[in-house]
mmCIF file as Biopython writes it, N, C-alpha, C and O atoms, coordinates in Angstrom:
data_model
#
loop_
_atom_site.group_PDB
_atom_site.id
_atom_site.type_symbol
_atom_site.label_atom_id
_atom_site.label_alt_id
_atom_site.label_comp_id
_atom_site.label_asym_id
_atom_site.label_entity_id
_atom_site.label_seq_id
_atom_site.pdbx_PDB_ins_code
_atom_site.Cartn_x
_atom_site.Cartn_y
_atom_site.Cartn_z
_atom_site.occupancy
_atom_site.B_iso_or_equiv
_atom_site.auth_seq_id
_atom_site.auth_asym_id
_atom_site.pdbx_PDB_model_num
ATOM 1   N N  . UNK A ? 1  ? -55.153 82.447 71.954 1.0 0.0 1  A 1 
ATOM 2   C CA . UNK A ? 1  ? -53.907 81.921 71.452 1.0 0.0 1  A 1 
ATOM 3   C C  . UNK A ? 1  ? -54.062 80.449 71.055 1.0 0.0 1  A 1 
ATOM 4   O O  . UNK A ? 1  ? -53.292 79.943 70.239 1.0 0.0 1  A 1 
ATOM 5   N N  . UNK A ? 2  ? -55.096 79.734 71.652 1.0 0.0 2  A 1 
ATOM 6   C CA . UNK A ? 2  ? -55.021 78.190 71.253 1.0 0.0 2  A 1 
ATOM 7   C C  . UNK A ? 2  ? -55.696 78.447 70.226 1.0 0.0 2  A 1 
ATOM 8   O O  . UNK A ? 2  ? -55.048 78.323 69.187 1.0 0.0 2  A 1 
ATOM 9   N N  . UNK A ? 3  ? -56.963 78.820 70.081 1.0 0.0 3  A 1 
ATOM 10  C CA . UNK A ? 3  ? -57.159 78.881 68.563 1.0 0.0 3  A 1 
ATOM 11  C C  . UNK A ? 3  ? -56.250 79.366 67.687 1.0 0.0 3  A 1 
ATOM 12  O O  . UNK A ? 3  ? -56.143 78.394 66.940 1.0 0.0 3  A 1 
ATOM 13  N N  . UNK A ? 4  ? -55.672 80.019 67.347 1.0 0.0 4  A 1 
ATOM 14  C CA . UNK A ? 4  ? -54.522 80.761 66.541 1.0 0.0 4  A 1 
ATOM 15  C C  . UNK A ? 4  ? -53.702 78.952 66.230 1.0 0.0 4  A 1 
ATOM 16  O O  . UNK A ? 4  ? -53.847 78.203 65.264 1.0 0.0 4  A 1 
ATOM 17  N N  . UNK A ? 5  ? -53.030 78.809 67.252 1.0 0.0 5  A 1 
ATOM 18  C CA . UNK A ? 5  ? -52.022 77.464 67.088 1.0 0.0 5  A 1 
ATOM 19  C C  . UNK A ? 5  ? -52.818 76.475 66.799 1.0 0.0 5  A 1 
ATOM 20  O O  . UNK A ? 5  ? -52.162 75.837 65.977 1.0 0.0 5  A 1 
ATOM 21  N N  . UNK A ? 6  ? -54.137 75.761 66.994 1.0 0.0 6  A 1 
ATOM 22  C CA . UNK A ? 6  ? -54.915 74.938 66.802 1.0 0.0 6  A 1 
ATOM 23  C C  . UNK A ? 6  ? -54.958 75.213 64.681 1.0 0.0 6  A 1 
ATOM 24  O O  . UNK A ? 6  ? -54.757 74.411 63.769 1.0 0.0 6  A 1 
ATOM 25  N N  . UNK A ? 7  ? -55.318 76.725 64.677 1.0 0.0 7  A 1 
ATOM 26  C CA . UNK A ? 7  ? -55.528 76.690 62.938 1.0 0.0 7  A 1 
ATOM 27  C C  . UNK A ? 7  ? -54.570 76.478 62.088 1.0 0.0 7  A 1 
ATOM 28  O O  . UNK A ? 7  ? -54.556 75.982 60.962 1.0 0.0 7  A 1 
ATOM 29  N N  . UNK A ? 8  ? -53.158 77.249 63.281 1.0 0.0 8  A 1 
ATOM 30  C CA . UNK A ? 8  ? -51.765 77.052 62.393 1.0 0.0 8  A 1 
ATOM 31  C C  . UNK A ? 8  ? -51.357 75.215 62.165 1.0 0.0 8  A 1 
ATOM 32  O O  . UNK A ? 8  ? -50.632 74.944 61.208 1.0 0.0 8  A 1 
ATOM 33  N N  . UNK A ? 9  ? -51.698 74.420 62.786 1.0 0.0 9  A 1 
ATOM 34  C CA . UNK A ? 9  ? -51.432 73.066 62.859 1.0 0.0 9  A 1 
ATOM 35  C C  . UNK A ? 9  ? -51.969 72.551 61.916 1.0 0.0 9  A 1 
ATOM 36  O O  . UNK A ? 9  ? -51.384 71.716 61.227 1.0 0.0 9  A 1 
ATOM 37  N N  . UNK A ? 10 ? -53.585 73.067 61.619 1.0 0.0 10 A 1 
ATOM 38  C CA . UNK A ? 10 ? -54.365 72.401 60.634 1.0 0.0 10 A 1 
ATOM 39  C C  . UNK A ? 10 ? -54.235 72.665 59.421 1.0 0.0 10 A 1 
ATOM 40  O O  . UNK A ? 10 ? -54.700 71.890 58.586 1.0 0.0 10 A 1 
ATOM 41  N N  . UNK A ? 11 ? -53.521 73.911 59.018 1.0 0.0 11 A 1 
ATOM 42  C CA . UNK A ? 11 ? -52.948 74.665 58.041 1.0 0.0 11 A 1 
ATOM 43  C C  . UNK A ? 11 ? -51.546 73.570 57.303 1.0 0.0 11 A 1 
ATOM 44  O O  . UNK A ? 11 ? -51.192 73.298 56.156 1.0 0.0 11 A 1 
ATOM 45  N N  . UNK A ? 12 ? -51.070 73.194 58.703 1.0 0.0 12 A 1 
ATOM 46  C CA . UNK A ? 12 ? -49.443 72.426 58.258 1.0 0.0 12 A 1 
ATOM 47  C C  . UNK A ? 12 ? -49.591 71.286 58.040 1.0 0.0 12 A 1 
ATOM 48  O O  . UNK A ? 12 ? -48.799 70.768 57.253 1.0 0.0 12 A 1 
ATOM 49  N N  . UNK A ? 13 ? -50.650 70.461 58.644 1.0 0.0 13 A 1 
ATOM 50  C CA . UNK A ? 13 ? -51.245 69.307 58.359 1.0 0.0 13 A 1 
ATOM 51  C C  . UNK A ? 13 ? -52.087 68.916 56.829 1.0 0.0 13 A 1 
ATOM 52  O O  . UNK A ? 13 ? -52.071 67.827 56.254 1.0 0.0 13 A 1 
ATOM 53  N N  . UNK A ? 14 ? -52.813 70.192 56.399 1.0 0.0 14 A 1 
ATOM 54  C CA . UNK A ? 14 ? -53.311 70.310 55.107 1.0 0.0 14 A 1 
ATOM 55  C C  . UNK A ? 14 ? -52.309 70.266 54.028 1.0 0.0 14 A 1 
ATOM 56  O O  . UNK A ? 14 ? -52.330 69.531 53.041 1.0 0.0 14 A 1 
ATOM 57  N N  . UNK A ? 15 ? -51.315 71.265 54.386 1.0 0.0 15 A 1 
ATOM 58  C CA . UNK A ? 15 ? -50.097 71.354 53.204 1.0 0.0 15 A 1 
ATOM 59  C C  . UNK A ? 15 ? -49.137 69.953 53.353 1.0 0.0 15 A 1 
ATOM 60  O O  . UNK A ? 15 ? -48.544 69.564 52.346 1.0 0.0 15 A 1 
ATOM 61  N N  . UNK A ? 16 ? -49.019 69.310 54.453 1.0 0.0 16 A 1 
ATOM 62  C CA . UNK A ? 16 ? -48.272 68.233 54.900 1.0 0.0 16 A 1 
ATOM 63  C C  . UNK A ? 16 ? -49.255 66.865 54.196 1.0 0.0 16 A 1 
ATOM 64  O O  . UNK A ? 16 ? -48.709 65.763 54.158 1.0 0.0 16 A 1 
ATOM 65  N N  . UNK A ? 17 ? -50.210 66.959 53.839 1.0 0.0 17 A 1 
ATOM 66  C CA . UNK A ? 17 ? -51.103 65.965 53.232 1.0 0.0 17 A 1 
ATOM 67  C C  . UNK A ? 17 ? -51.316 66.439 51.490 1.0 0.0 17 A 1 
ATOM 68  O O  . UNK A ? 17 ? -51.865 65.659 50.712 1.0 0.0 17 A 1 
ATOM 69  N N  . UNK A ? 18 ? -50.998 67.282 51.209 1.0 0.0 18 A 1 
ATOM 70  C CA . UNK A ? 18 ? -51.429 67.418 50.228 1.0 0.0 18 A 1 
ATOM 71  C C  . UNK A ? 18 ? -49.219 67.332 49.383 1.0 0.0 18 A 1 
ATOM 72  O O  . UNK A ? 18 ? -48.885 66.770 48.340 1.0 0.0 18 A 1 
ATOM 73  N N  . UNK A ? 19 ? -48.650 67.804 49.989 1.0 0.0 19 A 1 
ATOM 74  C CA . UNK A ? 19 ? -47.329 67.358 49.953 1.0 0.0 19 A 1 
ATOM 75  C C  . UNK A ? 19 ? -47.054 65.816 49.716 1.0 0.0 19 A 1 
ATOM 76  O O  . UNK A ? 19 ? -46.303 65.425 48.823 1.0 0.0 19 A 1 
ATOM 77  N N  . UNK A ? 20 ? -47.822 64.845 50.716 1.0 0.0 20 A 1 
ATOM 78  C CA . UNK A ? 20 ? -47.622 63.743 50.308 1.0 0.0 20 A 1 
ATOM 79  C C  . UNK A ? 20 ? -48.309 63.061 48.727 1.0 0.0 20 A 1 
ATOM 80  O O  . UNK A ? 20 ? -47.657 62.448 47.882 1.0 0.0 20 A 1 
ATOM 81  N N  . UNK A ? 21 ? -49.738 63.380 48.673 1.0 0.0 21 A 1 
ATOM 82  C CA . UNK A ? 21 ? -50.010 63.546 47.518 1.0 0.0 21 A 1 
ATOM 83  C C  . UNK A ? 21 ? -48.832 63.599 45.956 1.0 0.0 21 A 1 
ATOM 84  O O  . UNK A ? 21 ? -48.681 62.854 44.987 1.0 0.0 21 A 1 
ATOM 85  N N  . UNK A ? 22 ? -48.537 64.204 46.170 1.0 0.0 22 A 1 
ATOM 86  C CA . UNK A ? 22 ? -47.736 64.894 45.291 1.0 0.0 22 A 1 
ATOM 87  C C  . UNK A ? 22 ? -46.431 64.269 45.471 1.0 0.0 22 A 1 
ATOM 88  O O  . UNK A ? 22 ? -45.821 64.055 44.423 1.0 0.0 22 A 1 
ATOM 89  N N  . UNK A ? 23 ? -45.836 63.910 46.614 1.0 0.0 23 A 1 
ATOM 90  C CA . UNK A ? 23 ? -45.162 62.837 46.097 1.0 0.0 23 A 1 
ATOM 91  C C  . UNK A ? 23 ? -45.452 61.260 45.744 1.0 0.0 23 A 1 
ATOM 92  O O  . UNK A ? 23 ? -44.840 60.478 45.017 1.0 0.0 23 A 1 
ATOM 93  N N  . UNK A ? 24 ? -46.617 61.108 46.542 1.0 0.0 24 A 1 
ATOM 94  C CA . UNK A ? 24 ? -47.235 59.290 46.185 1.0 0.0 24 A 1 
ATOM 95  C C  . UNK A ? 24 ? -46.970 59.195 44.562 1.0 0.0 24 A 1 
ATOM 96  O O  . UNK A ? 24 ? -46.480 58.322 43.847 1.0 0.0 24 A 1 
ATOM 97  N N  . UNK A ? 25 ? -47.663 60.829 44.253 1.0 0.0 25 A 1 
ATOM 98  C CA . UNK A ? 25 ? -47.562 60.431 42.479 1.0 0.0 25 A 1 
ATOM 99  C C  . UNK A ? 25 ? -46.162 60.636 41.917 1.0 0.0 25 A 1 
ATOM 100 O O  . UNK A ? 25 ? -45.907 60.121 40.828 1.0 0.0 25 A 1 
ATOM 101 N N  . UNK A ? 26 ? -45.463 61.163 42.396 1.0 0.0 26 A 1 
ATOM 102 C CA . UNK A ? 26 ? -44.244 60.930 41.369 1.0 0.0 26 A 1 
ATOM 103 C C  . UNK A ? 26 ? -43.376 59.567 41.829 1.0 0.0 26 A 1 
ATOM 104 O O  . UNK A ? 26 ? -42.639 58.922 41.083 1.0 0.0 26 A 1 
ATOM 105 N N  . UNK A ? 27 ? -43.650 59.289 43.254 1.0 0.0 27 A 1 
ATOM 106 C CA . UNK A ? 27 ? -43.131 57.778 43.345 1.0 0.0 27 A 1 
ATOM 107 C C  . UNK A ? 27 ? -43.594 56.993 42.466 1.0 0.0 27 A 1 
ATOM 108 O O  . UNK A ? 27 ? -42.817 56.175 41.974 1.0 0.0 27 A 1 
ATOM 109 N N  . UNK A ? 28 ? -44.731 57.022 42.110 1.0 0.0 28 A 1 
ATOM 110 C CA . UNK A ? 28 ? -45.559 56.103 41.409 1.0 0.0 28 A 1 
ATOM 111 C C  . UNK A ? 28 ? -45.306 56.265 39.560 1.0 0.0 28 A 1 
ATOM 112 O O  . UNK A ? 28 ? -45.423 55.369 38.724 1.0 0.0 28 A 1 
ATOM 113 N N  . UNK A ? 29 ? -44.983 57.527 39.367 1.0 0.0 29 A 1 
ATOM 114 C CA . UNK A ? 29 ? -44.257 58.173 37.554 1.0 0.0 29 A 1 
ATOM 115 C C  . UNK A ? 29 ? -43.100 57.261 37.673 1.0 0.0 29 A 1 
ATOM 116 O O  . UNK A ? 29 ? -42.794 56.498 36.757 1.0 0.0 29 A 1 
ATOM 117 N N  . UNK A ? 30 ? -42.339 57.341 38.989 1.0 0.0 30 A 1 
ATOM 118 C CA . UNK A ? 30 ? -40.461 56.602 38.663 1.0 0.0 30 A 1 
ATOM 119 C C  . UNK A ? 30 ? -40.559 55.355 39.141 1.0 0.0 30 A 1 
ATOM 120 O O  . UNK A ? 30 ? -39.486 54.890 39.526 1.0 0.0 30 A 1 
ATOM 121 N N  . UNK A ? 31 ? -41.557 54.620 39.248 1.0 0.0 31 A 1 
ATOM 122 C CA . UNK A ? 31 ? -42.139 53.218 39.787 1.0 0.0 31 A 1 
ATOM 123 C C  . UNK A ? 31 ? -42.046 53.007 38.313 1.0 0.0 31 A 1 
ATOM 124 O O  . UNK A ? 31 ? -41.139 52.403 37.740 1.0 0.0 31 A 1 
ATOM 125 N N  . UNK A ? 32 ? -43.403 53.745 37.595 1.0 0.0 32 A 1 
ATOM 126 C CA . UNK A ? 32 ? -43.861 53.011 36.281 1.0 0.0 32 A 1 
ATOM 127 C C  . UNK A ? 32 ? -42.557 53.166 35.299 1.0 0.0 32 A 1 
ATOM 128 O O  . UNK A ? 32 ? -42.094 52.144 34.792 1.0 0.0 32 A 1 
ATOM 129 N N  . UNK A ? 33 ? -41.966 54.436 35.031 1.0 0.0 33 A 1 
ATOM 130 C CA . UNK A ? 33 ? -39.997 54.553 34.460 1.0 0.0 33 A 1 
ATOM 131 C C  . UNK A ? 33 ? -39.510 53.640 34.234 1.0 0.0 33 A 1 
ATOM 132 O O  . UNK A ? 33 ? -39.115 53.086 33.208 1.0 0.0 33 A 1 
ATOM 133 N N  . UNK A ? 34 ? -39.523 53.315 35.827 1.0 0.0 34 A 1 
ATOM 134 C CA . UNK A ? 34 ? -38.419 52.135 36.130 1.0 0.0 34 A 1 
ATOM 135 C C  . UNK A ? 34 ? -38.834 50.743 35.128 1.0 0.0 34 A 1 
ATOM 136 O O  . UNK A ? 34 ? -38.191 50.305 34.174 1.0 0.0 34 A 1 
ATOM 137 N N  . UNK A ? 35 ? -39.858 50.339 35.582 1.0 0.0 35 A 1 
ATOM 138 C CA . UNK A ? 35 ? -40.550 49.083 35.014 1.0 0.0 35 A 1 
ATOM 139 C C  . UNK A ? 35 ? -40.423 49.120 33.238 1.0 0.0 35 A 1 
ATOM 140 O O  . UNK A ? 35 ? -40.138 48.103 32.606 1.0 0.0 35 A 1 
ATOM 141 N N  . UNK A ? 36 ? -40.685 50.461 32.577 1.0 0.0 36 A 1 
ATOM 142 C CA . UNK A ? 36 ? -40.413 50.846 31.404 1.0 0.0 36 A 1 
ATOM 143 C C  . UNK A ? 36 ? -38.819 50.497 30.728 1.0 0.0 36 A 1 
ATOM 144 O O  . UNK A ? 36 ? -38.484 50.010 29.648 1.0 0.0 36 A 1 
ATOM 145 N N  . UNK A ? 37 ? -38.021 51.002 31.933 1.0 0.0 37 A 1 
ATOM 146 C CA . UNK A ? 37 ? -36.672 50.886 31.809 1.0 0.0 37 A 1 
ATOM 147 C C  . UNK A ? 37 ? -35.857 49.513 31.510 1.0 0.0 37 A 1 
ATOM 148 O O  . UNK A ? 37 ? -34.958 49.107 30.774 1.0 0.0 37 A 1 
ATOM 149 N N  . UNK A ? 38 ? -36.595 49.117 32.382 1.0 0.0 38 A 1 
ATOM 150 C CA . UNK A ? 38 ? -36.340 47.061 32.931 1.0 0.0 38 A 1 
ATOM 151 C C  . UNK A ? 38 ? -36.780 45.990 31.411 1.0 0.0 38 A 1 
ATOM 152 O O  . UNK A ? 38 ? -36.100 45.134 30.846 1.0 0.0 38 A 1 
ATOM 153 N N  . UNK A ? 39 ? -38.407 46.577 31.065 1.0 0.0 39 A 1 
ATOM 154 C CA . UNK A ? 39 ? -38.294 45.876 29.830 1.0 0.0 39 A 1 
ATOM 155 C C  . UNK A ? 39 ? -37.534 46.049 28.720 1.0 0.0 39 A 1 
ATOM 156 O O  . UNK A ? 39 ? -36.945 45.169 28.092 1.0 0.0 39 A 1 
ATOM 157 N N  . UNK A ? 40 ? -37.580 47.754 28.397 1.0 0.0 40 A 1 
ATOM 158 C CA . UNK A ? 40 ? -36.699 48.272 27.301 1.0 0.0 40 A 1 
ATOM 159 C C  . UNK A ? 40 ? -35.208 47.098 27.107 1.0 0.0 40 A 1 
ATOM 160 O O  . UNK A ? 40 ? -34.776 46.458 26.149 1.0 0.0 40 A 1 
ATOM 161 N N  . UNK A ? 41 ? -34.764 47.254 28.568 1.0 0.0 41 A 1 
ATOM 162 C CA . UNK A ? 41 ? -33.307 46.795 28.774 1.0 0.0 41 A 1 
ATOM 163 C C  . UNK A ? 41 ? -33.715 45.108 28.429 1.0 0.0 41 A 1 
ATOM 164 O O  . UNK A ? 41 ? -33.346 44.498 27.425 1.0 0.0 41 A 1 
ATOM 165 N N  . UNK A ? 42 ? -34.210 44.788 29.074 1.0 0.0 42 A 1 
ATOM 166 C CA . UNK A ? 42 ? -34.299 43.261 28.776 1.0 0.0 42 A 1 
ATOM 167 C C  . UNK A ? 42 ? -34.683 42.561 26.859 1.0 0.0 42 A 1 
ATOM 168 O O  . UNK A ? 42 ? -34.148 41.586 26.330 1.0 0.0 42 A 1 
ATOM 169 N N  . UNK A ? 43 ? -35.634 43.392 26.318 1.0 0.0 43 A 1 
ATOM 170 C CA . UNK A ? 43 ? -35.954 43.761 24.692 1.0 0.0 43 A 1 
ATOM 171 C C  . UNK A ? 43 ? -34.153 43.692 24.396 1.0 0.0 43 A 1 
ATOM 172 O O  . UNK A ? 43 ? -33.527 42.661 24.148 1.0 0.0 43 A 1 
ATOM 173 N N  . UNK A ? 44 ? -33.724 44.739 24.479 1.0 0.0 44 A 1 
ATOM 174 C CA . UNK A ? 44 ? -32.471 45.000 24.215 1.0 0.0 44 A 1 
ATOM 175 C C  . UNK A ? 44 ? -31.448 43.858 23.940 1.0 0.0 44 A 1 
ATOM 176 O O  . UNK A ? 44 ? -30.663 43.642 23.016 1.0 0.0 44 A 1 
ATOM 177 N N  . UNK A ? 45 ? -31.724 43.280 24.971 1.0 0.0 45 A 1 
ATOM 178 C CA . UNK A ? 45 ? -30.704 42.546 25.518 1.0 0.0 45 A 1 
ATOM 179 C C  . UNK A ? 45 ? -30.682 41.013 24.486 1.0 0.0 45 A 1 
ATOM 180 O O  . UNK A ? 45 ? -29.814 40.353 23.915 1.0 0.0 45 A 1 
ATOM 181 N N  . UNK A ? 46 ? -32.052 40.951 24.646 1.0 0.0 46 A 1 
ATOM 182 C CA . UNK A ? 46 ? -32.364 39.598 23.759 1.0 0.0 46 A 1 
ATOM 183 C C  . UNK A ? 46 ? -31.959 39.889 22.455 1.0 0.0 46 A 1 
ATOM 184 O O  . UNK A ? 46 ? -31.169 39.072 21.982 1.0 0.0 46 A 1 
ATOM 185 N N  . UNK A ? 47 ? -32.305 40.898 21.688 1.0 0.0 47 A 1 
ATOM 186 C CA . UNK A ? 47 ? -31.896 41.716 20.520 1.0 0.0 47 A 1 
ATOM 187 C C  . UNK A ? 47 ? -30.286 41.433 20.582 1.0 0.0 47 A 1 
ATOM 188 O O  . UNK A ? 47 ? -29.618 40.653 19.904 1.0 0.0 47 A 1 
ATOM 189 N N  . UNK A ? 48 ? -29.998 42.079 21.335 1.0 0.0 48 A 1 
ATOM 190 C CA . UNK A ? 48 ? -28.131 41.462 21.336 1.0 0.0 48 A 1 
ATOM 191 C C  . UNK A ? 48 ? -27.875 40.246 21.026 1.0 0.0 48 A 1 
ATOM 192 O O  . UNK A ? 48 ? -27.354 39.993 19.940 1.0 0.0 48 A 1 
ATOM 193 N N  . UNK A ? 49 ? -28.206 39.222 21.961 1.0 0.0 49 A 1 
ATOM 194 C CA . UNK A ? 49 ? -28.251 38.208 22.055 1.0 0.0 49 A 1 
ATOM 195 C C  . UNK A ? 49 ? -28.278 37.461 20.352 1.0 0.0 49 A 1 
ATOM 196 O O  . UNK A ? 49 ? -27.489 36.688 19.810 1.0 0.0 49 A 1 
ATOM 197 N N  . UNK A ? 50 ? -29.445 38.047 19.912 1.0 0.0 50 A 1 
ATOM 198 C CA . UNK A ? 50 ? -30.064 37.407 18.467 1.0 0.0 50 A 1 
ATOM 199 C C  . UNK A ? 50 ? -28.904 37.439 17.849 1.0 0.0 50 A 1 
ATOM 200 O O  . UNK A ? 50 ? -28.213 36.505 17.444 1.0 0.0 50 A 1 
ATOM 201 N N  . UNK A ? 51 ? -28.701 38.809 17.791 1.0 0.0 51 A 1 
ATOM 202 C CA . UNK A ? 51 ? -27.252 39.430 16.908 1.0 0.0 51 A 1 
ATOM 203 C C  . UNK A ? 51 ? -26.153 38.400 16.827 1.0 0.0 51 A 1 
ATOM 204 O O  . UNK A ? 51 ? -25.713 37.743 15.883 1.0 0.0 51 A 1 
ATOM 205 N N  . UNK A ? 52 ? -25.844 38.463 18.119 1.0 0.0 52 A 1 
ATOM 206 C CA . UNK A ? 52 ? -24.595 37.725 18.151 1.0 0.0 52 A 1 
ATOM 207 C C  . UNK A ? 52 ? -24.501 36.537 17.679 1.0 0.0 52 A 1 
ATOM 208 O O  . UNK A ? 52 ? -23.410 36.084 17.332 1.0 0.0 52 A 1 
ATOM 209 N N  . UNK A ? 53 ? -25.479 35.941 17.604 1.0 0.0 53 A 1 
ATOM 210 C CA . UNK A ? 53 ? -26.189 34.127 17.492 1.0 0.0 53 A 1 
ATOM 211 C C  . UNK A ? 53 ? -25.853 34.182 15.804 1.0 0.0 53 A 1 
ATOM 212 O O  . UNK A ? 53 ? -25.054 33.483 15.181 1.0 0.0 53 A 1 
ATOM 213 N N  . UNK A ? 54 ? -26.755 35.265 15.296 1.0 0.0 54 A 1 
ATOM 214 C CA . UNK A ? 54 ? -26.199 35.609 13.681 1.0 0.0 54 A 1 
ATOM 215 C C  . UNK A ? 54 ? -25.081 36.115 13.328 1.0 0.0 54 A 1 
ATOM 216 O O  . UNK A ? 54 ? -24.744 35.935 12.157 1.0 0.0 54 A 1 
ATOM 217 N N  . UNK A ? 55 ? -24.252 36.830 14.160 1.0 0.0 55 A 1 
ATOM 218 C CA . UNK A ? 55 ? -22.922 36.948 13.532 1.0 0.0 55 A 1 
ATOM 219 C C  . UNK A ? 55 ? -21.982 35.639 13.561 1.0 0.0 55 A 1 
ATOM 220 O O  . UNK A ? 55 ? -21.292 35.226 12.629 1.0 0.0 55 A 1 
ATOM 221 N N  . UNK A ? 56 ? -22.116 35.077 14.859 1.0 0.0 56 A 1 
ATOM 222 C CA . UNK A ? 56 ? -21.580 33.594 14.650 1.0 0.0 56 A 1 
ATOM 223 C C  . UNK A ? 56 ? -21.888 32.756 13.552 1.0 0.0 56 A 1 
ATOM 224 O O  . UNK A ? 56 ? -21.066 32.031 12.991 1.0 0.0 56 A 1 
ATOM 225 N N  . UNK A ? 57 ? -23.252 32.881 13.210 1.0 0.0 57 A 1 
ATOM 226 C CA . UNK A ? 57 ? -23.527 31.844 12.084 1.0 0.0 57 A 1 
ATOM 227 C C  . UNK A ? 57 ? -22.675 31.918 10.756 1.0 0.0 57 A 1 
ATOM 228 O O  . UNK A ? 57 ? -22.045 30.981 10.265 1.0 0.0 57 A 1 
ATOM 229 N N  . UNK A ? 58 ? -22.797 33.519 10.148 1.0 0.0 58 A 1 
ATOM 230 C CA . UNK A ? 58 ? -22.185 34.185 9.143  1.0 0.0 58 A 1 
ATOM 231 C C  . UNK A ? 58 ? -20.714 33.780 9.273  1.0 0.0 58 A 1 
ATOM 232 O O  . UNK A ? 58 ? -20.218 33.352 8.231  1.0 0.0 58 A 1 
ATOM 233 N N  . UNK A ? 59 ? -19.831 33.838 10.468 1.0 0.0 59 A 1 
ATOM 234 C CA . UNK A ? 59 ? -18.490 33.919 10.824 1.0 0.0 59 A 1 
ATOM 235 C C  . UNK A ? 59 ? -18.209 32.329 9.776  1.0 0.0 59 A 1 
ATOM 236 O O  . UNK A ? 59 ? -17.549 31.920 8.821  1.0 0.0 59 A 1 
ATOM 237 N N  . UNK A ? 60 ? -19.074 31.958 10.619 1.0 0.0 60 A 1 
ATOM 238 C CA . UNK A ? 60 ? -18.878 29.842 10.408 1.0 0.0 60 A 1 
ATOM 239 C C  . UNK A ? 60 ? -19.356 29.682 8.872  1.0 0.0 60 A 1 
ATOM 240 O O  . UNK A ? 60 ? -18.556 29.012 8.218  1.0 0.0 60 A 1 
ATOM 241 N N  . UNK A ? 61 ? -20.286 30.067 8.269  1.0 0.0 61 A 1 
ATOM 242 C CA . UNK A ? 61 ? -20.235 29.834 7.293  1.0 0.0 61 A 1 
ATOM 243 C C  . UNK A ? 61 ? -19.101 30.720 6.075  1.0 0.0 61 A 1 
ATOM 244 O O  . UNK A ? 61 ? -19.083 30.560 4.854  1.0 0.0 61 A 1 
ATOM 245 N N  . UNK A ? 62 ? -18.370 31.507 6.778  1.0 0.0 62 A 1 
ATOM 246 C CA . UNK A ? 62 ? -17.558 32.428 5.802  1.0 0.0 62 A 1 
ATOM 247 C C  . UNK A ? 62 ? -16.392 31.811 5.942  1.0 0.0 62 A 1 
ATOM 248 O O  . UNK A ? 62 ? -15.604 32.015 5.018  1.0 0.0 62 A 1 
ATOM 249 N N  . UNK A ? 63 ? -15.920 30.913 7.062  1.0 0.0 63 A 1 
ATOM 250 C CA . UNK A ? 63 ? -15.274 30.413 7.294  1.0 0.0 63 A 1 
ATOM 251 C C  . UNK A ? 63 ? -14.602 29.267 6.492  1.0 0.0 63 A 1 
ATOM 252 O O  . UNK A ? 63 ? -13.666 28.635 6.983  1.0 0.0 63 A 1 
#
C-alpha cells in the first residue's frame, strides 16, 4: 500500500509541476499584453494630445 500512495503522490506532484508550467507561461503572455497595452495607450494618448494642440491652433487662427 505505501508504494501504491508513494506513486500516487509522484503522479500529483508531476501534473502539479507541469500545471505550474503552464501557468508561469500564460502569466508571462498577460505580463507581455499588458506592457503592449500600456504603450499602445500611452502612443494614443500623446496622439490626442497632438490633436488637440492642432485643433486649438486652427480654432485661433479661424478666429
Amino acid at each position: 500500500m505505501y508504494r501504491t500512495e508513494m506513486d500516487a503522490a509522484k503522479h500529483l506532484i508531476g501534473e502539479s509541476r507541469n500545471d505550474l508550467t503552464v501557468a508561469i507561461a500564460k502569466v508571462k503572455k498577460a505580463e507581455d499584453e499588458c506592457n503592449k497595452q500600456k504603450e499602445r495607450y500611452s502612443q494614443v494618448m500623446n496622439l490626442r494630445t497632438t490633436d488637440r494642440k492642432a485643433m486649438e491652433d486652427l480654432e485661433r487662427r479661424m478666429a
